[in-house]
C-alpha positions as CSV (number, residue, x, y, z in Angstrom):
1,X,82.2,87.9,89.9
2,X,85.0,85.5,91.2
3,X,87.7,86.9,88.2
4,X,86.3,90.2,88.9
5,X,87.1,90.0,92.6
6,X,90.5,87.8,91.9
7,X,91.7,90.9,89.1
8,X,91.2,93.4,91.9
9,X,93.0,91.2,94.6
10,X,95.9,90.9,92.1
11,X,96.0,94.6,91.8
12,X,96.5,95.2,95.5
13,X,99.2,92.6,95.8
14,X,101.0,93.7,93.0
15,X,100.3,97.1,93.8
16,X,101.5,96.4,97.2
17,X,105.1,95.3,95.5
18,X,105.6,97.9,93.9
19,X,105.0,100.3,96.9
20,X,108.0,98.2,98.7
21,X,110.2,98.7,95.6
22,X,109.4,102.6,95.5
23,X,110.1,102.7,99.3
24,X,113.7,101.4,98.7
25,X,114.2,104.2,96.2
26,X,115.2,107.2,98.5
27,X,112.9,109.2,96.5
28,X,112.1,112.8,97.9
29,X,108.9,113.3,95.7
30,X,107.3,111.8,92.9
31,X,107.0,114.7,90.5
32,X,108.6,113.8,87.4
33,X,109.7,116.5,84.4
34,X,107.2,114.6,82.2
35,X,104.3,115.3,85.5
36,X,103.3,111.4,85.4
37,X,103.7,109.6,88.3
38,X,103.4,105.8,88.7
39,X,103.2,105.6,92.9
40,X,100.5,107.6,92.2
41,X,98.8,105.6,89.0
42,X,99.5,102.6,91.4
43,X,97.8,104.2,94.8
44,X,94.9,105.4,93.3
45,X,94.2,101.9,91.4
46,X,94.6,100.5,94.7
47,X,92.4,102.7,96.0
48,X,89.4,102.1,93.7
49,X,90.4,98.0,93.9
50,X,89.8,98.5,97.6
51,X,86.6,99.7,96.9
52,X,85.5,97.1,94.7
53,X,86.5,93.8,96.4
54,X,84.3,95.4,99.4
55,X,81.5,96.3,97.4
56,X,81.7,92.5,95.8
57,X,81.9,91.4,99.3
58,X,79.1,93.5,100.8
59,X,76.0,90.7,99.7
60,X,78.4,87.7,100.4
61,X,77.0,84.6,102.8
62,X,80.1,84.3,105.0
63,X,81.4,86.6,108.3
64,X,84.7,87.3,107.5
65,X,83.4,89.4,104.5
66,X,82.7,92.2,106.8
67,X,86.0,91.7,108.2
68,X,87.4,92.5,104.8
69,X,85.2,95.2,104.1
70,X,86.2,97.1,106.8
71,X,90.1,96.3,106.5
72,X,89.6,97.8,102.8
73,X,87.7,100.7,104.3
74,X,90.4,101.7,106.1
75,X,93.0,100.7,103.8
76,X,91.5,103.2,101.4
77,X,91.3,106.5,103.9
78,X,95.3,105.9,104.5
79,X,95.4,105.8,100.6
80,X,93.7,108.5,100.5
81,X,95.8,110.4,102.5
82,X,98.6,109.5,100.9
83,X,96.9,110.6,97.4
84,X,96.2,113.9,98.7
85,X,100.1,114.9,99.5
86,X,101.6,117.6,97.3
87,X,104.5,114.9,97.4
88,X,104.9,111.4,97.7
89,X,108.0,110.4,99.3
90,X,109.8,107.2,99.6
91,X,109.4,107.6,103.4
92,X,105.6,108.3,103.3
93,X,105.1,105.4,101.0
94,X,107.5,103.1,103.6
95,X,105.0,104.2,106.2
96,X,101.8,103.6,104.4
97,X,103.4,100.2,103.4
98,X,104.2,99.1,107.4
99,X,100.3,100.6,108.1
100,X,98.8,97.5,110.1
101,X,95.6,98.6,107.9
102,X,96.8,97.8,104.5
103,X,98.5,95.1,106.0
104,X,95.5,93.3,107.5
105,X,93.8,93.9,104.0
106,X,96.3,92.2,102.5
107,X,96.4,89.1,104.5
108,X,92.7,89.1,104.3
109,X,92.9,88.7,100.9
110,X,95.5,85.9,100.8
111,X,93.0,84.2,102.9
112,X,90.4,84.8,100.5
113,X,92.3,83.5,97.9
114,X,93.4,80.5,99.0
115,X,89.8,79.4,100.0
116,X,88.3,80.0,96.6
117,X,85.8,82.9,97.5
C-alpha cells in the first residue's frame, strides 16, 4: 500500500509541474489538430490520483489523514471543473495552479512523505 500511495503522490507533484510549465505557455486552448491533449491526460490522472491517496487514507490510524482526504476532495471538484471546460487555457490552468485547495493537498502530501506514511 505504501508504493501504491507514494506512485500516486508522485503523480500529483509531477502532475502539478507540469500544470506550472503549461501555465507559462500563453496557451488559448488545448485543442490540438491531432485532438490529444496532455493538460488534459495530466488533470484527469491527477484527478483519479486524488481519489486514491484518499481512499488509501480513509482506514489510516492517524488525524491528519482526514485532513488530507478532504484537501484531495476538494482538489478534485476544482479539477473537475477544470476538466469539464470546452477549453483549457493557460490562464485557467495558472488559476487552478494558485487554488489554495490543490495547494494545501500538495503540501499535505510533502508532509506525508517525508514522515514515511
Amino acid at each position: 500500500m505504501k508504493n501504491e500511495l507514494h506512485d500516486r503522490i508522485e503523480e500529483i507533484e509531477s502532475g502539478y509541474e507540469f500544470l506550472l510549465a503549461y501555465a507559462a505557455q500563453g496557451r488559448d486552448s488545448d485543442r490540438t489538430p491531432s485532438g490529444k491533449s496532455e493538460v488534459r491526460d495530466t488533470l484527469t490522472a491527477m484527478h483519479a490520483a486524488a481519489g486514491s491517496i484518499a481512499a488509501e487514507l480513509e482506514s489510516a490510524d492517524h488525524d491528519f489523514a482526514a485532513v488530507v482526504c478532504d484537501d484531495a476532495g476538494k482538489s478534485r471538484a476544482a479539477l473537475s471543473l477544470v476538466l469539464s471546460q470546452d477549453a483549457i487555457s493557460s490562464e485557467l490552468i495558472d488559476n487552478l495552479n494558485a487554488s489554495i485547495h490543490l495547494r494545501a493537498l500538495l503540501t499535505d502530501l510533502f508532509l506525508i512523505s517525508e514522515t514515511g506514511v
